[in-house]
VOFILUM-77308 format. One line per 10 residues: number of its first residue (from 1); for each residue x, y, z of C-alpha. Coordinates in Angstrom, 1 decimal. Layout:
BEGIN
NUM	X,Y,Z | ... .
END
This chain:
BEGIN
1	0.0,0.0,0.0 | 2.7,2.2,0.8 | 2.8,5.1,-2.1 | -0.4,3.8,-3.9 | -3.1,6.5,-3.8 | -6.4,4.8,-1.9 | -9.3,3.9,-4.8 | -12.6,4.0,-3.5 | -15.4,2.3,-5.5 | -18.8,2.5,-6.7 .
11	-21.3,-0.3,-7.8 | -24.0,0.6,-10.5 | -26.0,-2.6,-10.3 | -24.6,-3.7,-6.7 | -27.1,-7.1,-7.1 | -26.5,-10.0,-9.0 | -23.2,-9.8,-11.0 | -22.4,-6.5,-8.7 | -21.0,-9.3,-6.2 | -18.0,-9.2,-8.7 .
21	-16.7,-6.1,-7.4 | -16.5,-7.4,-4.1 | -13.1,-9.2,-5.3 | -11.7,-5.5,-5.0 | -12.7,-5.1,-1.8 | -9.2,-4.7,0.4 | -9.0,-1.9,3.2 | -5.7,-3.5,4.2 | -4.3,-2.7,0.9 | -6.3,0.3,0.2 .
31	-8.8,-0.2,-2.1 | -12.7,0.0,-0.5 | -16.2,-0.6,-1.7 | -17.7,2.6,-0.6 | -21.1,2.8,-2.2 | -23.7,1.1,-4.1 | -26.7,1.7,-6.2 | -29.3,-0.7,-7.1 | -33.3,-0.4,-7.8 | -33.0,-3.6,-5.8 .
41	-33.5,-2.5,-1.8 | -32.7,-6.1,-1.0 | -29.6,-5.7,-2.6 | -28.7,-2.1,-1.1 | -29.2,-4.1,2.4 | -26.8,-6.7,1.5 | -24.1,-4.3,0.7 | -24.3,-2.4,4.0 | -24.3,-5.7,5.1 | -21.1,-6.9,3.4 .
51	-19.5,-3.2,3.4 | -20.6,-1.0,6.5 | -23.5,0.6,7.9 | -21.7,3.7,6.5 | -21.3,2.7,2.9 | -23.7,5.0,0.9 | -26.2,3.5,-1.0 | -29.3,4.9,-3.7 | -31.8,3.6,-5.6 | -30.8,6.5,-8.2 .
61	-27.1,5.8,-9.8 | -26.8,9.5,-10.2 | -27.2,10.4,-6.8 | -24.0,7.7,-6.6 | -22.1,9.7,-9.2 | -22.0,12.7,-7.2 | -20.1,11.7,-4.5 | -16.7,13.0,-4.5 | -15.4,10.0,-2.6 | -15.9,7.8,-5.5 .
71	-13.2,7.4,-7.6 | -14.4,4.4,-9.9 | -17.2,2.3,-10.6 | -18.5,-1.1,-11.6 | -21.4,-1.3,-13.8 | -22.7,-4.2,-13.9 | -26.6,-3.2,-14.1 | -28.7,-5.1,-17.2 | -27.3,-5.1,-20.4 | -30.0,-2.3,-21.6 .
81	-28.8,0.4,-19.2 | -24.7,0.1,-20.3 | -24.4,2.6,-22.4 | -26.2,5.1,-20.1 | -25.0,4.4,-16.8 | -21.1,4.3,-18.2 | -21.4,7.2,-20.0 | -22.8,9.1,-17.1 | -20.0,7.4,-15.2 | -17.0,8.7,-17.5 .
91	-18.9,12.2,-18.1 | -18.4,12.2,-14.0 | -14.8,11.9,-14.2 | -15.0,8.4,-13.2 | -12.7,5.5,-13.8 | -15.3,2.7,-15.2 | -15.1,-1.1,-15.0 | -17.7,-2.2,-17.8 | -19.2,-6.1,-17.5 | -19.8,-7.1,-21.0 .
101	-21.2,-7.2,-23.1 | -20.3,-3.2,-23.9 | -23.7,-2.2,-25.0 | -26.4,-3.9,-27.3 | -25.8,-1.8,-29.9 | -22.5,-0.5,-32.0 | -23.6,2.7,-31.7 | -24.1,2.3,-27.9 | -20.6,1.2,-27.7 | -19.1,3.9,-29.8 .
111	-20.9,7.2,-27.9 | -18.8,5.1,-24.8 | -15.5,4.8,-26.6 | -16.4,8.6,-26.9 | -17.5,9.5,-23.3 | -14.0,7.6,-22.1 | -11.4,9.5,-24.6 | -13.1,12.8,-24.1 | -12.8,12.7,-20.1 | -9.5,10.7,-20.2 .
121	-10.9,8.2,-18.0 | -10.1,4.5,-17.6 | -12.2,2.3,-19.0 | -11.8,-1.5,-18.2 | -13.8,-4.2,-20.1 | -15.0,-7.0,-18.0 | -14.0,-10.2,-20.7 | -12.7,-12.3,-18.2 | -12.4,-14.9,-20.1 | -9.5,-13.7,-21.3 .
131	-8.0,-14.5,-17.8 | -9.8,-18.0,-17.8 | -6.3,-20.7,-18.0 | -8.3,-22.8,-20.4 | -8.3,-20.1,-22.7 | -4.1,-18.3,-21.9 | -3.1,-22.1,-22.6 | -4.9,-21.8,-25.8 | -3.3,-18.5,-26.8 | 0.3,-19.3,-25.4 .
141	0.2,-22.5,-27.8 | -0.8,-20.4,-30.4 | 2.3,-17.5,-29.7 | 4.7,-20.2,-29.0 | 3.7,-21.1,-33.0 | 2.8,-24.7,-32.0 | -0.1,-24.5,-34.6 | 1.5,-22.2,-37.2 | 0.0,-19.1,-38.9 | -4.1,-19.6,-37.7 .
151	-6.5,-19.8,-40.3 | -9.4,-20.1,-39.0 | -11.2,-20.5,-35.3 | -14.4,-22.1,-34.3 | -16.4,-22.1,-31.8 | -19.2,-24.3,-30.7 | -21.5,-23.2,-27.7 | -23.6,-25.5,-25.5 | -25.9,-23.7,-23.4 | -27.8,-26.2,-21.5 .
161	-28.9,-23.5,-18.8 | -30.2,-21.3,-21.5 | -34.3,-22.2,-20.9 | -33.4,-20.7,-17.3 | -30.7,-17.9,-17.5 | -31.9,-16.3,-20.7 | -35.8,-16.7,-21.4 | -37.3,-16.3,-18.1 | -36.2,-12.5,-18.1 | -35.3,-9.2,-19.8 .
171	-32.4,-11.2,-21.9 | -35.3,-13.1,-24.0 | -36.6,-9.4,-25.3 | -34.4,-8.0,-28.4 | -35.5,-4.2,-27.0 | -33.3,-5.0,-23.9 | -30.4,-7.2,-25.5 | -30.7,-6.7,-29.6 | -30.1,-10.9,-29.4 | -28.3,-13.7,-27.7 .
181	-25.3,-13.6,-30.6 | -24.8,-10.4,-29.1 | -25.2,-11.1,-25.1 | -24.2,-14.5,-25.2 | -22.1,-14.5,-27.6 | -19.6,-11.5,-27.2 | -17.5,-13.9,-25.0 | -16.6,-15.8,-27.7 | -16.5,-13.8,-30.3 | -14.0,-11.6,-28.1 .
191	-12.2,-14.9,-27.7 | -12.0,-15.6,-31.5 | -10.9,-12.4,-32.3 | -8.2,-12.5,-29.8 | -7.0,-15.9,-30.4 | -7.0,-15.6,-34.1 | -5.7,-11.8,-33.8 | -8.3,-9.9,-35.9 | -11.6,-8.0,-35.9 | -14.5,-9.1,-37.7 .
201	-15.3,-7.5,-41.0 | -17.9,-9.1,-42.2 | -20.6,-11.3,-41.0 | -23.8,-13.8,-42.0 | -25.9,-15.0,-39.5 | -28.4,-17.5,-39.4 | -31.4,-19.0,-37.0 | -34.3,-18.8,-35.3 | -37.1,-19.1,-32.6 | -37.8,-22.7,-32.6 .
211	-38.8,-23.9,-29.3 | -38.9,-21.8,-26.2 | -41.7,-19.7,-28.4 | -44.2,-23.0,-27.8 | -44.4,-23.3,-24.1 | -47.2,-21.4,-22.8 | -46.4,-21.1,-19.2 | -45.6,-17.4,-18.7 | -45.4,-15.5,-15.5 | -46.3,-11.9,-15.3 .
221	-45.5,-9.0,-16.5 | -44.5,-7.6,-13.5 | -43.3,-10.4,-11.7 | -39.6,-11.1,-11.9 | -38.3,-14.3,-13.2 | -37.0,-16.8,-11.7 | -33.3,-16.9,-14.1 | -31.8,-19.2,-11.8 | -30.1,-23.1,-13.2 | -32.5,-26.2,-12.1 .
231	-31.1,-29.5,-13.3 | -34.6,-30.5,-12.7 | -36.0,-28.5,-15.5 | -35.8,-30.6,-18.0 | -36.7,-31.5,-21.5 | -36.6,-28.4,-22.2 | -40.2,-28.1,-23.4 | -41.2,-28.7,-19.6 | -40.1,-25.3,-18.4 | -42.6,-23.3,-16.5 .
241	-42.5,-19.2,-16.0 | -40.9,-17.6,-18.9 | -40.8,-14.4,-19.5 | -44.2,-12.8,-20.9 | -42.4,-11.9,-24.1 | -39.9,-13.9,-26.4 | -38.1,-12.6,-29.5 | -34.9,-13.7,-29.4 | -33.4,-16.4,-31.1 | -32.7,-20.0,-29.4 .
251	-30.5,-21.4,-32.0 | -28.1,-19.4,-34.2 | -24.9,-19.1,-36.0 | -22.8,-17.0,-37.6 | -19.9,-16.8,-39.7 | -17.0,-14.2,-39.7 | -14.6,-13.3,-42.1 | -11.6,-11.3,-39.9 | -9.8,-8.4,-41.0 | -6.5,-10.4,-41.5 .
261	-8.1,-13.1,-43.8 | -8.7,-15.1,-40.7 | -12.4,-17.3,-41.2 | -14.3,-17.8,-38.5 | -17.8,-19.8,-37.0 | -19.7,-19.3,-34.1 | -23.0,-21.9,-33.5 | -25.2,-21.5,-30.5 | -28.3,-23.4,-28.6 | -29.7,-22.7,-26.0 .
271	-31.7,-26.3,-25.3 | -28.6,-28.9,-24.9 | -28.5,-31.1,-22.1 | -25.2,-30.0,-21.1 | -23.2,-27.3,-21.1 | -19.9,-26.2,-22.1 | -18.5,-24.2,-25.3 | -15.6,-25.9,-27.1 | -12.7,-24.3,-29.6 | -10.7,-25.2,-32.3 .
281	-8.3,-23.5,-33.4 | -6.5,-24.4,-36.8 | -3.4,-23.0,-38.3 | -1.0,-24.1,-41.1 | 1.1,-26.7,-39.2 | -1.9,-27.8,-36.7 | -4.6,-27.4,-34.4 | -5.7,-27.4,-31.0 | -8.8,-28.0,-29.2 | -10.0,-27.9,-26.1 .
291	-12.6,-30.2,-23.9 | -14.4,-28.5,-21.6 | -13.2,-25.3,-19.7 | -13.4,-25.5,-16.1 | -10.2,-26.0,-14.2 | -9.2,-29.5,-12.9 | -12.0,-31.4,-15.8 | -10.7,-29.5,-18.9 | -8.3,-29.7,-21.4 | -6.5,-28.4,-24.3 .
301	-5.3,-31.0,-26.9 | -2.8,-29.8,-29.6 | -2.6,-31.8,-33.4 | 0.5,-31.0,-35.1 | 1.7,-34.4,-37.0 | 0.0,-36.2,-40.0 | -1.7,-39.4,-39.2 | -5.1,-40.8,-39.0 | -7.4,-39.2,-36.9 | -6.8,-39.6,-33.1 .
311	-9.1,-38.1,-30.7 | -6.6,-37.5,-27.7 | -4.1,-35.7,-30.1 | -0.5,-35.7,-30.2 | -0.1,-33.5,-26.9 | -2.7,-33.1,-23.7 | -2.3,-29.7,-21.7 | -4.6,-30.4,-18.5 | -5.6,-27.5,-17.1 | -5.6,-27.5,-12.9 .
321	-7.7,-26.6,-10.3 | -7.9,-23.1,-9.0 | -9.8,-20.9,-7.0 | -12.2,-18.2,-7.6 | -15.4,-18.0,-9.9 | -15.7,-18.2,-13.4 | -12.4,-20.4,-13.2 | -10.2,-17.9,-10.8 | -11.2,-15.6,-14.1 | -13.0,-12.9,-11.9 .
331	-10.8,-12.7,-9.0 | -7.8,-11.8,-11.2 | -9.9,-9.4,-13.5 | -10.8,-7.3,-10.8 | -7.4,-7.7,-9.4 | -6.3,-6.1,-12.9 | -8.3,-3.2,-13.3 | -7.4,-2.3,-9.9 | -4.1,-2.3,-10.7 | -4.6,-0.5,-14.0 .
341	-6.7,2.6,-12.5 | -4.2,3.0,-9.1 | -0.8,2.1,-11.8 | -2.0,2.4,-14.8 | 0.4,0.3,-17.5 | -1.0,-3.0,-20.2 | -3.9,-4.4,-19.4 | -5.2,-7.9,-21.6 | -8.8,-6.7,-22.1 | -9.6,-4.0,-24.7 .
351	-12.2,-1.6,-25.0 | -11.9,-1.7,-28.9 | -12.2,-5.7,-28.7 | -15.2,-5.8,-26.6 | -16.5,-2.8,-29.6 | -15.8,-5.3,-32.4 | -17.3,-8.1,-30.4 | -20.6,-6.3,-29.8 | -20.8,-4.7,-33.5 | -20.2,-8.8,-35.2 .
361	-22.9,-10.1,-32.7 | -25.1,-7.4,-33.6 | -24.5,-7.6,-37.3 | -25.0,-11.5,-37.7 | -28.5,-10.7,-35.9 | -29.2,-8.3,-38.7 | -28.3,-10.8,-41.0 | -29.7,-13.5,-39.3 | -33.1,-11.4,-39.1 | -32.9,-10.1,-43.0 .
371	-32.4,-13.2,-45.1 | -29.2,-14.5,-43.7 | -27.7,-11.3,-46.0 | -24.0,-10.6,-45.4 | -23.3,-7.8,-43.3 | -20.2,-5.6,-43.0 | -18.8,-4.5,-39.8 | -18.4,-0.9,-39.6 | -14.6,0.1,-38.2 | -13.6,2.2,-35.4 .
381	-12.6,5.4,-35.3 | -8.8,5.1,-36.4 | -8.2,7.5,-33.5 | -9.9,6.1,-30.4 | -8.4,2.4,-32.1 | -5.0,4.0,-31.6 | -5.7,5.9,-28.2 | -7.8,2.6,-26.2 | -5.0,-0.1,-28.1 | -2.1,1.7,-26.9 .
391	-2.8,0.4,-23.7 | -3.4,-3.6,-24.2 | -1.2,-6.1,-23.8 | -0.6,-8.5,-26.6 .
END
């Protein structure tokens, strides 16, 4: 602690995915959670609860904004309120820790690229899978050229909690998340980017409502679903209390051609009975793959002779157990941007990849949506590309 500057944080959205702030939450070495803001009162309670009596807490973010004491913020409110409540963050001279996905829209994503260069604040993008070891093993295989120049990346999602976490709430409404490609899928499509090193240029999407739109148990529009994961809630045609209003996609896939000739897939479903997302990765002298992505069960598995097929590879890389949610990935994301705002210096996540993730997702819904027609990505601002890269870490 000695010569660091104390940082003293704000949560916008201090319920649900707000407990991910609490990771930064270290008097001893300076850094304190010093108010929250939630339309949640519940949640507010649980703060003071975790925090102190004398943390500060609001029911109106912008009432949090004012404080002096607060130096930075998490947002991690619903995906629909992003763009405002970061934006109103950075306008308040705030440093900003943004969950992803960005915003569920480009130009959403953009006006906060904007907001951030104009006040010169940080802005830190919560992909933490890019701290997830399943996923460094992947892209240290790939550096150390074990696979050769890639040429192309796929990615195949299995969301067997998807009739729970995604249709029983706001995510199932395209007004307050655009689609699922987008929410769901900016993880991976951040990951593709960053594994095959390039931005998506152009897009075609494809799929479709074709089951959660049958089951007729709804629960009110004013009641709030229940989003929680039930093993018991299955075949999926058996779920009971979805949200009043469904217009998002439950299957869909998209394909992306990269900016460095790099080709691309990304495939989707949200009905599976398990789940896990798997990657393959293929360059000109191999390819690797990985099974599963939780520490201690998964692995990565590297091809790089010529032979028959052979489904344990030519090299396992078992990835071991560790500590921390989302794979010791959270714990060490926060640990990051805490270091970035108090010492500033590289950082792996990138405000201009999380753009690019948001903007593919969104155009392979428009695609998807219209025909299946190919859509081009619209690029960044060569400035703010040059000003936000500057600072990442390759």
């Amino acid at each position: 602690m000695m010569g660091k500057p104390e940082l003293r944080i704000g949560v916008i959205g201090a319920g649900g995915r707000g407990g991910l702030a609490g990771h930064a939450h270290q008097p001893e070495e300076g850094v304190r959670l010093v108010a929250g803001a939630d339309v949640d009162t519940k949640a507010l309670e649980q703060f003071q609860e975790r925090y102190g009596a004398d943390a500060f807490v609001t029911t109106d973010y912008r009432e949090l904004l004012k404080r002096g004491e607060v130096d930075a913020v998490f947002v991690t409110s619903p995906d629909f309120l992003h763009e405002e409540h970061a934006v109103a963050a950075l306008e308040a001279g705030k440093h900003v820790y943004l969950e992803k996905p960005m915003a569920i829209t480009i130009e959403g994503c953009d006006r906060i690229l904007q907001a951030a260069f104009a006040g010169k604040c940080k802005l830190y993008l919560g992909h933490n899978m890019r701290h997830m070891d399943v996923i460094l093993k992947m892209k240290a295989l790939i550096d150390q050229g074990a696979i050769g120049e890639v040429k192309a990346g796929w990615c195949r999602h299995f969301v067997g909690y998807g009739g729970d976490a995604y249709f029983k709430d706001w995510h199932a409404e395209r007004t307050k998340s655009t689609s699922l490609l987008l929410q769901k899928g900016a993880h991976d499509i951040d990951v593709l980017h960053w594994l095959c090193r390039g931005y998506t240029r152009r897009v075609v999407g494809m799929g479709g409502l074709t089951l959660y739109d049958r089951i007729t148990d709804r629960h009110g529009p004013s009641e709030r679903g229940d989003a929680s994961w039930h093993l018991s809630n299955w075949p999926p045609l058996s779920q009971k209390g979805l949200n009043p209003s469904i217009d998002v996609e439950d299957i869909s896939m998209m394909l992306m051609e990269l900016d460095n000739g790099v080709f691309c897939s990304y495939q989707q479903c949200h009905y599976t009975p398990d789940g896990w997302r798997n990657y393959t990765l293929i360059g000109a002298e191999g390819r690797i793959e990985n099974f599963g992505d939780s520490p201690g069960e998964a692995v990565v598995m590297l091809w790089d002779k010529q032979r028959y097929y052979h489904p344990r590879g030519n090299a396992q890389f078992y990835i071991e157990e560790t500590t921390g949610s989302h794979g010791g990935a959270d714990p060490r994301i926060v640990a990051e941007f805490v270091r970035y705002v108090r010492e500033g210096g590289k950082v792996a996540t990138s405000p201009i990849a999380a753009r690019y993730a948001v903007a593919a997702g969104y155009q392979a819904a428009m695609s998807l949506r219209s025909g299946n027609t190919p859509m081009d990505v619209p690029p960044v601002d060569e400035k703010l590309a040059a000003y936000f890269e500057a600072e990442v870490a390759r």
